[in-house]
N, C-alpha and C positions, 0 to 999 in steps of 0.2 A: 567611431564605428557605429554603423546605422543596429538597432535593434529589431530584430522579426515583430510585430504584432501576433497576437494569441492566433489571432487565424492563419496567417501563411506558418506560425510553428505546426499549428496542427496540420496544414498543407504538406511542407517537408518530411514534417516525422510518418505521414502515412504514406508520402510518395515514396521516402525509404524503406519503409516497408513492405509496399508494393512491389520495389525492385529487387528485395531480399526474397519473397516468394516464389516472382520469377523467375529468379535464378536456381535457386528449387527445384522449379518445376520446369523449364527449359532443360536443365540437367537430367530428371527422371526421365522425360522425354526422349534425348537423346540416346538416355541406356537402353530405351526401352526401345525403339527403333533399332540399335543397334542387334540387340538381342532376338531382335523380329528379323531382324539380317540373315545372320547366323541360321536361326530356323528354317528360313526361307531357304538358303543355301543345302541346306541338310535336306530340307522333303523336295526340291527340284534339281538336286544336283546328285547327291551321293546314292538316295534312293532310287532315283530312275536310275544309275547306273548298276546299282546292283541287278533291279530287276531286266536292263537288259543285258546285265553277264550270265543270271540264269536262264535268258532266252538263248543266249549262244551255247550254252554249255548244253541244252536241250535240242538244238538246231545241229550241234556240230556231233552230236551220239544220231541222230536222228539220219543224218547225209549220210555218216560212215556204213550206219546201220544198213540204210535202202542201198547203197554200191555194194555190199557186201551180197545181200542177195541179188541183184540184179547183173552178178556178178557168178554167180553161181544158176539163176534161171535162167536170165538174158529176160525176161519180163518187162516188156518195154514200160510196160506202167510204172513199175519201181522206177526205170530212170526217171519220168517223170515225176515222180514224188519225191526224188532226189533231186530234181533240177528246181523244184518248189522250194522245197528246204533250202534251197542255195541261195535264193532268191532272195528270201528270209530272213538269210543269215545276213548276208550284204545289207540289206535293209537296215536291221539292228545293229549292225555293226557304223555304216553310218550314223545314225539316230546316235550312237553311244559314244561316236567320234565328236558329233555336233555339241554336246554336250558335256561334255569332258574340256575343260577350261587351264589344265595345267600338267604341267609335265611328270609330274606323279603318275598321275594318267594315262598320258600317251604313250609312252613307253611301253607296255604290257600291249596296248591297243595294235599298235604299228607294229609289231612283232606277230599278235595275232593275224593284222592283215596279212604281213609275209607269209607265215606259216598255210592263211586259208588260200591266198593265191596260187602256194606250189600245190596245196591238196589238189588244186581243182584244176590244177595245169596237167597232174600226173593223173588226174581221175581221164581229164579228157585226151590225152595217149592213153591211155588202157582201153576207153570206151572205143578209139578209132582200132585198136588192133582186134579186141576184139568184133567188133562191125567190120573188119576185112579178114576176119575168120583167121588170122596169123596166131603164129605159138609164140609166148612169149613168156619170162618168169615169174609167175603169178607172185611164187613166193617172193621174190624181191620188190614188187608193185607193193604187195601186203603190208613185206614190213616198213616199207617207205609210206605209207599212208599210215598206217599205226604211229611211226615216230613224228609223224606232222600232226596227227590229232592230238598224239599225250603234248606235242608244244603246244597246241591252240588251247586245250583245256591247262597245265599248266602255267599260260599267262593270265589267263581266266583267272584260274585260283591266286593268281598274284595280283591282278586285277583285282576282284573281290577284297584280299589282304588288306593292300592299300587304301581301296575306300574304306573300309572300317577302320583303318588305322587315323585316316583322314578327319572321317567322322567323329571318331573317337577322340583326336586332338583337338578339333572346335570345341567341342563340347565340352572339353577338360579347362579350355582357351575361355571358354563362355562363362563356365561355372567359376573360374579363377575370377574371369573382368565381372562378372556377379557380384562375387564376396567383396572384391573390389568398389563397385558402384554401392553398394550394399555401404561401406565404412563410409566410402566417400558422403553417400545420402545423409548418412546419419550425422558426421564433422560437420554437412555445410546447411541441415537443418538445425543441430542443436546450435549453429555460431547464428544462424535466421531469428532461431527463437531468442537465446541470448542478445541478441541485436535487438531484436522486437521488445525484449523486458527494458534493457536497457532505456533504448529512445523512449518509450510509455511513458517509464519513472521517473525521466528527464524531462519530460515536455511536462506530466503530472506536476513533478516537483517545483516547475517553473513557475506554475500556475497558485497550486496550494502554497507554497512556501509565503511569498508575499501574502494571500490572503490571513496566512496564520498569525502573522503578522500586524495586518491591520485588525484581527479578531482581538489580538492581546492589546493591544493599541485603544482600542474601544472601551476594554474593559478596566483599563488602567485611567480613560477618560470617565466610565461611569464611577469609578470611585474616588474622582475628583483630583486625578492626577493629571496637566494639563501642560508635557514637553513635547515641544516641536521637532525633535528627532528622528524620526521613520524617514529613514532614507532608504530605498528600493531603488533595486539596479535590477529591472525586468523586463519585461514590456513597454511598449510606450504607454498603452492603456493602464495599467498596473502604475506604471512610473509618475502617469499625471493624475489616479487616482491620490497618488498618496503626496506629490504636492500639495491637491486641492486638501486634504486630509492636514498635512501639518500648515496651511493656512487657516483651516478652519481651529486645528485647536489652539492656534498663536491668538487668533480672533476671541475664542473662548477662556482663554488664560488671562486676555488682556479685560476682558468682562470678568471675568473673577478677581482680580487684581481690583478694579473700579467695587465691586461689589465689598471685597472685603477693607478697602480703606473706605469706602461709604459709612462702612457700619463700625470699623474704627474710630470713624473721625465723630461719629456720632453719638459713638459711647464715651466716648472720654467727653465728648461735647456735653452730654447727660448727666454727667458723674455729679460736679460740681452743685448745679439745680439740683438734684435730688437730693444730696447729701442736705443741702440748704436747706430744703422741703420737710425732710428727717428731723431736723434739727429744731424746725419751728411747731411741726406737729409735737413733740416730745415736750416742748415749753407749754403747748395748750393743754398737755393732758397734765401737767404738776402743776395748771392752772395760774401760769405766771403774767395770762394777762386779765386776771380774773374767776372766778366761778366758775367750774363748768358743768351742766348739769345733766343726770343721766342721759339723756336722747342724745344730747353733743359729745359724752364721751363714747358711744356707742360709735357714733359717725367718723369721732377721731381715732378710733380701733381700727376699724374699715378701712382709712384713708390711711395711716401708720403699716398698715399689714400689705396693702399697695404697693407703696411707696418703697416696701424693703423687697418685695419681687422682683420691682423695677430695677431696683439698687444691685438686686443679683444677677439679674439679665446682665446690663451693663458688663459689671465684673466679668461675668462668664466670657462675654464679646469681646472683651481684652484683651484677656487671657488668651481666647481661640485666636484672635490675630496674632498675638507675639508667639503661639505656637507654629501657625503657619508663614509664620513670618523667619523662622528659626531663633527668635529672640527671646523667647523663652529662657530665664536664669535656674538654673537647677544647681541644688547645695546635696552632694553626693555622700553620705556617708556611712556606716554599718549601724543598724538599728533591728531591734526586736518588732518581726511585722505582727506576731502575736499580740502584743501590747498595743501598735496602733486598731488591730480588729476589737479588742476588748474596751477601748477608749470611745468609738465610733458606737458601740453598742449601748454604751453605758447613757453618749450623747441621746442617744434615740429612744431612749424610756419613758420618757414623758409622753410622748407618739403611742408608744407601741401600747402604753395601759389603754390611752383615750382611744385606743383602737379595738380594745382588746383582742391583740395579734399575739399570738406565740411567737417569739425570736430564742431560735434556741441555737448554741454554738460548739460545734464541734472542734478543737481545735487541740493541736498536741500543744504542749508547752516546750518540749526540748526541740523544738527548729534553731534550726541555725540561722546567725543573724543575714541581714538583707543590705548589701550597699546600693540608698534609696533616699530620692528626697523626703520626708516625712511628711510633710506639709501636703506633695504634690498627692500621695499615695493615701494621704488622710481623706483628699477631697477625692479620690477614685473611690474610693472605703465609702463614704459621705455619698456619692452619688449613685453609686448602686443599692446601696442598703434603705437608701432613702428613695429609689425608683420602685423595689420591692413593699417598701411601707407605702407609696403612692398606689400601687394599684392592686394590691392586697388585700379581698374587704375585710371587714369585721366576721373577729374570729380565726380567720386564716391564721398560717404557720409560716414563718420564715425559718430558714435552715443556714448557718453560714461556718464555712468548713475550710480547712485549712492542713495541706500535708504535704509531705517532702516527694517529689518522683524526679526522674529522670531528667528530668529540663530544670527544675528547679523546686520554687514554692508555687503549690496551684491549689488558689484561691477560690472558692464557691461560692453563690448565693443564691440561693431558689428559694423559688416562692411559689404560692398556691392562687394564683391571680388568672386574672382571664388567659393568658396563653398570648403568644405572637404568630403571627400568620407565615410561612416557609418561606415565603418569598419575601418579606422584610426582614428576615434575620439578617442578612449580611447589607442591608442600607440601614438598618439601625444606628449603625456607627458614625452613618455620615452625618455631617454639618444640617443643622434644620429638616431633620428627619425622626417624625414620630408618630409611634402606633399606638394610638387612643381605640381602646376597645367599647365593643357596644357598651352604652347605658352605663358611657365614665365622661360624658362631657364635660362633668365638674373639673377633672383631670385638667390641669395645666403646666405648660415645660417649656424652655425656648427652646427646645429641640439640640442643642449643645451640650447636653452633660456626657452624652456615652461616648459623643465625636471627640471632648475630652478628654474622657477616662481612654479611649484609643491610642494620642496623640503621648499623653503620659506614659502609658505602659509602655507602647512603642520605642520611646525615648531611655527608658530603662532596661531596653533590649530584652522585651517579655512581649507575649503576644496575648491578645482577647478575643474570645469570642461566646456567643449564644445559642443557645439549644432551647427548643421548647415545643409544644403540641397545644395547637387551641383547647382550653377547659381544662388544660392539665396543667398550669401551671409553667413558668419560666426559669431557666439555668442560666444564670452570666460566670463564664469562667475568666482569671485570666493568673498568668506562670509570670513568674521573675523569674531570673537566673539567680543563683546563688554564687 
């Protein structure tokens, strides 16, 4: 199954989007048309017809009125005014015929024409008897024109009725499909918007996911962890990033692998000469091949004090390969870590007078014992106590503290030394990494002791770490489990 690239994801996720708005807005659109319908409907249909049932109901008192006197003067102008009104009235009444689109309507309409047809049938018999001067019964003519106007006005008013009945039910029809269009707007905005969050957080998640990925990946590379596992099902771009990514670090593992049997093979290659080297210097200072006089034993001080640096690099490199190698032998058993803090201190007395450093110790006696190598955790003990006497000057205070919490036994050491810089604190630990402070060049370390003390504690399922503020001195912590 082919994979989208980042760019047509974000193509699709916005074309969907696109099509979710329009659907939106093609919808409001629709209502709103519809609604403009309706309207339209209402000010050209039901309003003109009201105002011409008030022309007729104004037209039809107006006729009856002018025959009544024209009818009683003979005043030929009234007829005239009356034959106007009639005129008028036909007029508006077509206009209100044209107009009128449904049988609600016409009805009331088509009866009015009836009704105006015989008025004007029996107006004009009346007008002819009376223009041939004949007798005829008024009163009957009367009430025959009376009961055809109260019909014409009567359908009027039913007329009238009905459009506002009309009107009245649109609008009750509009305000209903309103509320209507109203819910609907709001369900197919908030499923748009919903939609909209949705795809975001999905095309988002597509993208950051994998990157978080390769962030933790890096960072588990910078602190010298080197598996080729980042497998990514993304993108294609994302996907052959992180190929190239676990090529590079199979690349770099296999360069640490070389690096670290380089300096295996070369420490244990060392071991042998040096010890040799140890062995022969020690026979010239007890003078066994001879005499030896002050300048030469000063020289074989020098060379002796060397030669046991070397001796402990070596070791140290050993040591750090058979830990990373998981070959590391550890003798697990319950032991007082009180005992070994007070044993490591006692070691370091001879230091700490030629120093004149305060080492002063705080430590409870009643701890509970520790299942630990003794050995291993003498030389974590050994290499912190002995990093704080390394850069600690003269006079300084060392502080080493020990007490029971929640994760276990947490172990302290500070010191009053130049401080480590924030952004070394957490590569301290690593392999061949070390912060020589100003005006310590004498300072020397192969960088391996705290990468050590890590590897150990680590392995004793406790963790390590440092705290510290330039000029104020350094905190190495680290917890056993109990």
């Amino acid at each position: 199954m082919m994979r989208l690239t980042i760019f047509w994801r974000l193509v699709v996720g916005y074309l969907i989007i696109f099509i979710l708005v329009m659907i939106v807005g093609i919808y409001a659109i629709i209502q709103l048309k519809r609604f403009n319908t309706v309207t339209q409907y209402i000010l050209n249909v039901d309003n003109r017809i009201l105002e011409y049932e008030k022309n007729l109901v104004d037209l039809t008192l107006s006729q009856h009125r002018f025959m009544k006197k024209y009818i009683i003067s003979g005043d030929r102008g009234l007829y005239n005014q009356f034959f106007s009104t009639k005129e008028a009235f036909s007029r508006n009444l077509d206009m209100v015929l044209a107009v009128s689109d449904t049988r609600f309507h016409r009805e009331p309409l088509t009866k009015i024409k009836e009704y105006h047809d015989l008025y004007q049938s029996l107006v004009g018999k009346e007008t002819g008897l009376i223009q041939a001067k004949r007798i005829y019964s008024k009163k009957e003519y009367e009430s025959e024109k009376e009961r055809l106007v109260d019909g014409i006005l009567k359908e009027l008013d039913l007329l009238e009725v009905r459009v506002r009945q009309d009107a009245h039910q649109r609008m009750k029809e509009q305000g209903e499909a309103g509320d209507s269009a109203r819910t609907m707007a709001v369900i197919l905005a908030s499923l748009a918007l919903g939609s909209i969050i949705v795809i975001s957080f999905l095309i988002t998640r597509s993208i950051t996911a994998p990157l978080g990925l390769l962030r933790l990946k890096t960072r588990e590379i910078a602190e010298g962890v080197f598996k080729s596992d980042l497998k990514i099902s993304s993108s294609p771009e994302i996907s052959e990033l992180a190929q190239a990514f676990n090529l590079m670090i199979h690349r770099l593992s296999t360069l640490e692998k070389m690096k670290s049997d380089f300096f295996s093979t070369m420490s244990h290659e060392l071991r042998t000469p040096l010890t040799s080297i140890k062995e022969g210097i020690a026979l010239l200072q007890e003078g066994a091949a001879g005499p030896v006089t002050d300048k030469q034993k000063k020289l074989l001080d020098i060379v002796a004090q060397e030669s046991r640096r070397l001796i402990e690099l070596v070791n140290s490199s050993l040591d750090f390969s058979k830990m990373e190698a998981g070959m590391m032998t550890y003798h697990f058993e319950p032991a007082d870590l009180v005992f070994l803090i007070n044993k490591v201190i006692l070691e370091m007395g001879p230091l700490v007078e030629s120093k004149k450093i305060r080492l002063e110790a705080e430590v409870k006696a009643s701890l509970p014992k520790v299942t630990m190598d003794q050995e291993r955790i003498l030389q974590v003990l050994r290499n912190l106590i002995g990093n704080a006497l390394k850069f600690t000057p003269e006079g300084g205070r060392i502080g080493v503290f020990a007490g029971l919490t929640g994760q276990g036994i947490k172990v302290a050491v500070r010191d009053t030394g130049p401080g480590i810089p924030e952004n070394s604190l957490l590569t301290i630990f690593n392999k061949f990494q070390q912060v020589i402070p100003e005006k310590s060049f004498q300072i020397k370390g192969s960088g391996l002791g705290l990468a050590i003390v890590k590897h150990i504690i680590t392995s004793h399922g406790g963790r390590v770490w440092a705290e510290s503020k330039l000029g104020q001195g350094s905190t190495f912590y680290f917890v056993l489990p109990v």
